[in-house]
C-alpha positions in Angstrom: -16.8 -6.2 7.3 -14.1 -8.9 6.9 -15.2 -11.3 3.8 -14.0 -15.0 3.1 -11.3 -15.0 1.0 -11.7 -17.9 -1.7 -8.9 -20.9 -1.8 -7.2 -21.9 -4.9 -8.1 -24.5 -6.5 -11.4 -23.0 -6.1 -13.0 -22.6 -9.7 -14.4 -19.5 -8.9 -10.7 -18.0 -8.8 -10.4 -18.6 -12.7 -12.9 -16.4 -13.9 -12.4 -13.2 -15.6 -13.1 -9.6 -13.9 -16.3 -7.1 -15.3 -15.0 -3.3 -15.1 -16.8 -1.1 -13.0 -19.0 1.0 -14.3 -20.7 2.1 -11.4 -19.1 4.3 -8.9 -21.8 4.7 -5.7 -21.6 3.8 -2.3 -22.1 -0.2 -2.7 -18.4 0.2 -4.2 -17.3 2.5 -1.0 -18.3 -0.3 1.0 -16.8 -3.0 -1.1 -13.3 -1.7 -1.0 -13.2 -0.4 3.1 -14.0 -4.3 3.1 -11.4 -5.6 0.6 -9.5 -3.6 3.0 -10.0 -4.8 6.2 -10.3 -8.1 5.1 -6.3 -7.8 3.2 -5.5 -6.4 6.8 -6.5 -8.9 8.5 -5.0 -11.4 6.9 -2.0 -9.6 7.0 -1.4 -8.9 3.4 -0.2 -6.8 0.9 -3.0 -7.0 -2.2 -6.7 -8.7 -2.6 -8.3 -8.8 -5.8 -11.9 -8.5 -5.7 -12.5 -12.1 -7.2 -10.8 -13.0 -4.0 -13.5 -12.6 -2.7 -16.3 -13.9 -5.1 -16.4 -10.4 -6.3 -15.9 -10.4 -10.4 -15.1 -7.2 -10.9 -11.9 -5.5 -11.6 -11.4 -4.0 -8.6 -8.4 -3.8 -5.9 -6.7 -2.7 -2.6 -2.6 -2.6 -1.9 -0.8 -1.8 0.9 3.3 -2.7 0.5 3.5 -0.1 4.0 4.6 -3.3 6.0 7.5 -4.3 3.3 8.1 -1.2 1.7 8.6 2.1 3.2 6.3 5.6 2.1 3.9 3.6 0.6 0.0 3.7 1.8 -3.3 2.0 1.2 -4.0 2.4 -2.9 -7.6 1.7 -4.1 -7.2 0.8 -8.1 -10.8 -0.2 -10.2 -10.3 -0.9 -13.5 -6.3 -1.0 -13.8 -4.4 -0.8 -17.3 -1.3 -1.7 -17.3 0.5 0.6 -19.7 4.1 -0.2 -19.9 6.9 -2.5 -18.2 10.4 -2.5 -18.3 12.6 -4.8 -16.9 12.8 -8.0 -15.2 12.7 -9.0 -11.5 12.0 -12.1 -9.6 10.3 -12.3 -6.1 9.3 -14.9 -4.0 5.4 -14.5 -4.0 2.9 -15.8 -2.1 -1.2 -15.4 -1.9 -4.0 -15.1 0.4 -5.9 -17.4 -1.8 -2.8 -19.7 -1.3 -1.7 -19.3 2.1 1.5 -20.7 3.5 2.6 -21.0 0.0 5.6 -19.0 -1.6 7.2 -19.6 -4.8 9.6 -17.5 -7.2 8.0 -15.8 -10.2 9.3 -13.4 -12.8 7.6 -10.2 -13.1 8.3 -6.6 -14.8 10.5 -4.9 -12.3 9.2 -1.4 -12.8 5.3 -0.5 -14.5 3.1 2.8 -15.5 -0.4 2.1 -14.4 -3.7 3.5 -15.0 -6.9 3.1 -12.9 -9.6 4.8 -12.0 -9.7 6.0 -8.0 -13.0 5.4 -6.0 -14.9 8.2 -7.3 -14.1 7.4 -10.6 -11.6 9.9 -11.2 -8.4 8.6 -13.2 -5.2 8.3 -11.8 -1.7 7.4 -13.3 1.0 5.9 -11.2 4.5 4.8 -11.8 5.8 1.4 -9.6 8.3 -0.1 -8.7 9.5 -3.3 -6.4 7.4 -4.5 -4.5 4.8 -2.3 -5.4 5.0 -3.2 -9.2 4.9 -6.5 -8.5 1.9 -6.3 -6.5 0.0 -4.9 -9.0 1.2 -7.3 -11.3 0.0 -10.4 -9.1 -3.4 -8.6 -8.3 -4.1 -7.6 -12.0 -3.5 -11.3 -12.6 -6.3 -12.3 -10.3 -8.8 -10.1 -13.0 -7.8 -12.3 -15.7 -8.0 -15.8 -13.4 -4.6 -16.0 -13.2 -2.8 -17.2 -9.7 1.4 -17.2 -9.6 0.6 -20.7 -9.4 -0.1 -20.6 -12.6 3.1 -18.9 -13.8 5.6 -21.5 -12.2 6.4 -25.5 -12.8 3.5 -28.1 -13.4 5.2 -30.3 -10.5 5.8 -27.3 -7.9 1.5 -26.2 -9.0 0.0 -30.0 -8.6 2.1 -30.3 -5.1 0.5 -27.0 -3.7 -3.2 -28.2 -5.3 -3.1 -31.2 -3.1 -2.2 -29.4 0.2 -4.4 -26.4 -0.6 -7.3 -29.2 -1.4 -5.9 -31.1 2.0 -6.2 -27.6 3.9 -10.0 -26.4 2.4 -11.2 -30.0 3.8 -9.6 -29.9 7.2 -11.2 -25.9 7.4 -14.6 -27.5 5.9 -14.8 -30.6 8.8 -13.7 -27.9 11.8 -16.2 -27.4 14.2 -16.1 -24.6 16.5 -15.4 -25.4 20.2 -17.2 -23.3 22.7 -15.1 -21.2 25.0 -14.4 -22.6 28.5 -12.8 -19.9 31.3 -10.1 -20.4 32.7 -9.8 -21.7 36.1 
């Protein structure tokens, strides 16, 4: 089931992430929806709080930028080391049509717990580190706007405000056939 995926500057985004304790079907059905809703919107990462979720819980899939990688399911993620530095023009489904340079570890050793709560261990790089690096951020209430210029941040607030208010006043038009 595809969920709504929350716009910055919605408050909701800056809370911090529960871990999971539970591991049952409710969770199953979470994540095949985090999912579809990342395909969808033709991403690479969604944090659960993306999705009013407040859990520390997400799905990446670098596949379309990044070759011999696949769907990862990560709940409760550590990051335990990085090393290096690397910058990437990021962008976020909770701030769409918006892309700005930020500077992230360009390698990192994870730790996270699979869907049956089994632990798994996982070294990234590229795209893939920084993924989990921009997702793990959405756990704490972190967005990359928050990790570039106050000038560059307030300019995408007031066309992410403009955008949520032209979505909120659409109405849906009913279909005619064609002639």
């Amino acid at each position: 089931m595809l969920r709504e995926i929350l716009i910055w500057p919605d408050p909701r985004l800056k809370k911090k992430s529960a871990p999971v304790r539970t591991f049952d079907t409710a969770l199953h059905r979470l994540l095949d929806d985090m999912a579809e809703t990342m395909y969808a919107a033709e991403g690479v990462g969604l944090a659960a709080p993306q999705v009013d979720v407040l859990q520390r819980i997400l799905v990446i899939d670098t596949s379309p930028r990044q070759e011999g990688q696949k769907l990862i399911e990560v709940i409760n993620p550590v990051l335990v080391r990085g090393e290096g530095a690397t910058t990437y023009n990021e962008g976020c489904l909770s701030v769409p049509g918006e892309a700005e340079e930020v500077e992230r570890f360009a390698s990192v050793d994870m730790r996270f717990q699979d869907r049956f709560g089994k632990t798994v261990e996982m070294h990234a790089q590229e795209l893939l580190a920084i993924a989990f690096q921009h997702e793990m951020d959405h756990l704490e209430g972190v967005l990359f706007v928050d990790r570039i210029s106050a000038l560059k941040r307030e300019l995408i607030r007031r066309r992410m405000k403009k955008l949520k208010s032209e979505r909120e006043h659409e109405t849906p038009h009913s279909e005619q056939p064609a002639l």
